[in-house]
C-alpha positions as a Markdown table, in Angstrom:
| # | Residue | x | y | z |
|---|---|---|---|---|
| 1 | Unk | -49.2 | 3.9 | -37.6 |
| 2 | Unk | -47.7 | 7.4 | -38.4 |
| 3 | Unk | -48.1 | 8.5 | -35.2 |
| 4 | Unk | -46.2 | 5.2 | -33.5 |
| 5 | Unk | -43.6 | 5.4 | -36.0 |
| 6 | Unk | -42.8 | 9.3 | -35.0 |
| 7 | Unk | -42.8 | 8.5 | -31.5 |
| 8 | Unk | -40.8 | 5.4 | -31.4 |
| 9 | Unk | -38.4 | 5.2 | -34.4 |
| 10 | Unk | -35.6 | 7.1 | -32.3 |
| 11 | Unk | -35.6 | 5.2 | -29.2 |
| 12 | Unk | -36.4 | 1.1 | -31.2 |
| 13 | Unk | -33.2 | 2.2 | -33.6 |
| 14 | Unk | -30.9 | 4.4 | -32.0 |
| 15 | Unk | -28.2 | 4.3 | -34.5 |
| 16 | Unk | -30.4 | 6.1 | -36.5 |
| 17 | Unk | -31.5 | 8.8 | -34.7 |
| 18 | Unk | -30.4 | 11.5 | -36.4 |
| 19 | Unk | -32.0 | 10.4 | -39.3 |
| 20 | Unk | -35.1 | 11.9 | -37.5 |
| 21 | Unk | -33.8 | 14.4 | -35.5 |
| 22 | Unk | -31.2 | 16.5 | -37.5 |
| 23 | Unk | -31.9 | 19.0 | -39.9 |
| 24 | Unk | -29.3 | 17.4 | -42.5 |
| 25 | Unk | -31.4 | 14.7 | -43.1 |
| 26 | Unk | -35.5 | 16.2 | -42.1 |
| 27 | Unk | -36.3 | 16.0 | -46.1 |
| 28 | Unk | -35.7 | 12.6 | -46.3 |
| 29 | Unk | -37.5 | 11.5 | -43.4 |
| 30 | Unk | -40.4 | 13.8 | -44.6 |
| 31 | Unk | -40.6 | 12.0 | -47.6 |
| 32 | Unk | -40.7 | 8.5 | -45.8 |
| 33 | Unk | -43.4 | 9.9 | -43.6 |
| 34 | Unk | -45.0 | 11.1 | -46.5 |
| 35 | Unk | -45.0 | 8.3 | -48.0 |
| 36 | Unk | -46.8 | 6.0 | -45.1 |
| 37 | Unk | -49.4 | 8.7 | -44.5 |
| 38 | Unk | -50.5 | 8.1 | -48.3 |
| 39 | Unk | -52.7 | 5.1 | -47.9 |
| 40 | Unk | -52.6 | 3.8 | -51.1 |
| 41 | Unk | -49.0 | 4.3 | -51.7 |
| 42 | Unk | -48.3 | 2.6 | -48.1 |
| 43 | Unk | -50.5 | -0.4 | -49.7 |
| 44 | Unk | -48.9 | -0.4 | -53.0 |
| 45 | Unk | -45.4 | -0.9 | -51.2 |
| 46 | Unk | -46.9 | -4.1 | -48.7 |
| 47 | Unk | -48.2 | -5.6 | -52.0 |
| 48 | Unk | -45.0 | -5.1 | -53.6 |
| 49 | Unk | -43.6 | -7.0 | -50.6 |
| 50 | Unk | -45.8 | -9.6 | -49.7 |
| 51 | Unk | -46.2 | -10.8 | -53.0 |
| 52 | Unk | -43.1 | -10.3 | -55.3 |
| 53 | Unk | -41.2 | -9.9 | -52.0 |
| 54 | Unk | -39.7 | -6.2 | -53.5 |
| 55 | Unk | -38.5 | -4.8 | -50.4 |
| 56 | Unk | -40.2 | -1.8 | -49.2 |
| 57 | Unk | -37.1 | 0.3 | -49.9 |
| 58 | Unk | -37.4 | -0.2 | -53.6 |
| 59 | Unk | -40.7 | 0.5 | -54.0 |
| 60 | Unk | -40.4 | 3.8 | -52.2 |
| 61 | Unk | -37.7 | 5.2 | -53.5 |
| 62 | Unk | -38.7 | 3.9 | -57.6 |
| 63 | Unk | -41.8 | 6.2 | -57.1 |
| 64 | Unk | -40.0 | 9.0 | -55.5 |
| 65 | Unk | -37.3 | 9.2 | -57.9 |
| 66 | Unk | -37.7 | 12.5 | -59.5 |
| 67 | Unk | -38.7 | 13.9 | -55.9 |
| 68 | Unk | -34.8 | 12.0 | -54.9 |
| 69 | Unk | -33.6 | 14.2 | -58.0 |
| 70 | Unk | -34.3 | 17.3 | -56.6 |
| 71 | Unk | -33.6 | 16.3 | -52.9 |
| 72 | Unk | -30.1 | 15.4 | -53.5 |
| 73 | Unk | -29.5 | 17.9 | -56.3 |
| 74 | Unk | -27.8 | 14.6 | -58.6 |
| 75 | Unk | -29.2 | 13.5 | -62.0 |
| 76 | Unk | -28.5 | 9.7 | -60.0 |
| 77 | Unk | -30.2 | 11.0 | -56.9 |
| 78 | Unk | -27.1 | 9.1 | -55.4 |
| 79 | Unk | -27.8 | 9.1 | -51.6 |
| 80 | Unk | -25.2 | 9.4 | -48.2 |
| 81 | Unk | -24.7 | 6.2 | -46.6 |
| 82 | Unk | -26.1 | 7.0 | -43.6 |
| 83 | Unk | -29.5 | 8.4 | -45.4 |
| 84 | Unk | -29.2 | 4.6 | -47.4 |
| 85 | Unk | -29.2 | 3.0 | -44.2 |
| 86 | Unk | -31.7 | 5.1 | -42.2 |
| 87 | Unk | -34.2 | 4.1 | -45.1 |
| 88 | Unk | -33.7 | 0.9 | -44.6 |
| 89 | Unk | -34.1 | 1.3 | -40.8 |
| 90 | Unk | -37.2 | 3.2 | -41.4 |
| 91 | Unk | -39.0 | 0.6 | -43.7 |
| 92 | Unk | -37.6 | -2.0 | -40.9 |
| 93 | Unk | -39.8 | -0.1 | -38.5 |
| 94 | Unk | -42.7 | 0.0 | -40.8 |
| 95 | Unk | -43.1 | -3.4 | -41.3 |
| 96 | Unk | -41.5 | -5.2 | -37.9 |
| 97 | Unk | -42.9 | -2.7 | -35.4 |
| 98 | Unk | -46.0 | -0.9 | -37.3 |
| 99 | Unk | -47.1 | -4.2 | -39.6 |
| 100 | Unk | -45.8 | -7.1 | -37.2 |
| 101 | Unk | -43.8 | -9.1 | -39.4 |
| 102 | Unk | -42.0 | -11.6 | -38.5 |
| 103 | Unk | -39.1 | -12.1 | -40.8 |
| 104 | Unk | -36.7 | -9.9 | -43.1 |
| 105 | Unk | -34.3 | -11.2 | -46.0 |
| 106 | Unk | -32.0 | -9.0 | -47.2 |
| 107 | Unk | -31.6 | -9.9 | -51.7 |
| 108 | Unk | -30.2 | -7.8 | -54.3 |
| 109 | Unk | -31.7 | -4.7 | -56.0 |
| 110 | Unk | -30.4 | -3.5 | -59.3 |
| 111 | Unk | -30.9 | 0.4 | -58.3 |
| 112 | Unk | -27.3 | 1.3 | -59.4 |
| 113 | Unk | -28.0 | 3.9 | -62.6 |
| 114 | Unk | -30.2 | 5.4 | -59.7 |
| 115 | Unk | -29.7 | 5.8 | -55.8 |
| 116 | Unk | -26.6 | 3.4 | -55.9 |
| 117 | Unk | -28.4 | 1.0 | -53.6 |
| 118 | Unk | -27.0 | -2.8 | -54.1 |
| 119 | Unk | -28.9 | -4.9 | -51.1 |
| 120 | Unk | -32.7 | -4.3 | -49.5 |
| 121 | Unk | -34.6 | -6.3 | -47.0 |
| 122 | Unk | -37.9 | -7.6 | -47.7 |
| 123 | Unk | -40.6 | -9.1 | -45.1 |
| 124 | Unk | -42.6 | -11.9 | -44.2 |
| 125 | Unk | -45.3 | -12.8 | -41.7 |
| 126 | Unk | -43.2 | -15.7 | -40.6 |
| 127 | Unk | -39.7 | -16.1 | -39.3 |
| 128 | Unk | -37.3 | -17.2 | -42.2 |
């Protein structure tokens, strides 16, 4: 999936191409790539979703906190706008492209004392 998601994420969500293609941003879309190349992780964050319906987003950046930390250089690891959204995109991939599902909903997250992210999308086999 790695592989797929490398070689298509530019051209599926163009918006967010420089997410993977500029320098500014290459250590955060590292650590998403890290994060689908690590197996168990990867399987941690599709339970996460499929069962409690935590969207993917959550889940990876919870466990990468103190790695966000010292990314960002903020005790709140407080992220740009664009990097918030290119996250998102990326776990979008991940799950619509690389996964197949079917359906997203987008629900409130309580990450405010960390990342300042309000809304996430979680996803489902099956069209909502």
């Amino acid at each position: 999936m790695r592989k797929y998601i490398e070689e298509n994420f530019s051209e599926i969500y163009t918006h967010f191409r420089e997410f993977q293609t500029n320098k500014d941003y290459e250590r955060y879309w590292n650590k998403c790539i890290e994060a689908i190349s690590d197996e168990q992780l990867l399987s941690h964050i599709i339970f996460c979703n499929n069962i409690f319906c935590i969207p993917p987003v959550k889940t990876f950046l919870t466990y990468y906190k103190d790695d966000f930390i010292i990314l960002t250089g903020k005790s709140d690891a407080e992220l740009p706008v664009f990097v918030k959204k290119s996250i998102g995109a990326f776990w979008g991939m991940v799950f619509k492209f690389g996964l197949g599902y079917k359906g997203q909903k987008s629900v409130s997250v309580s990450m405010n004392e960390y990342f300042k992210v309000r809304t996430a999308t979680y996803f489902t086999k099956e069209e909502i």
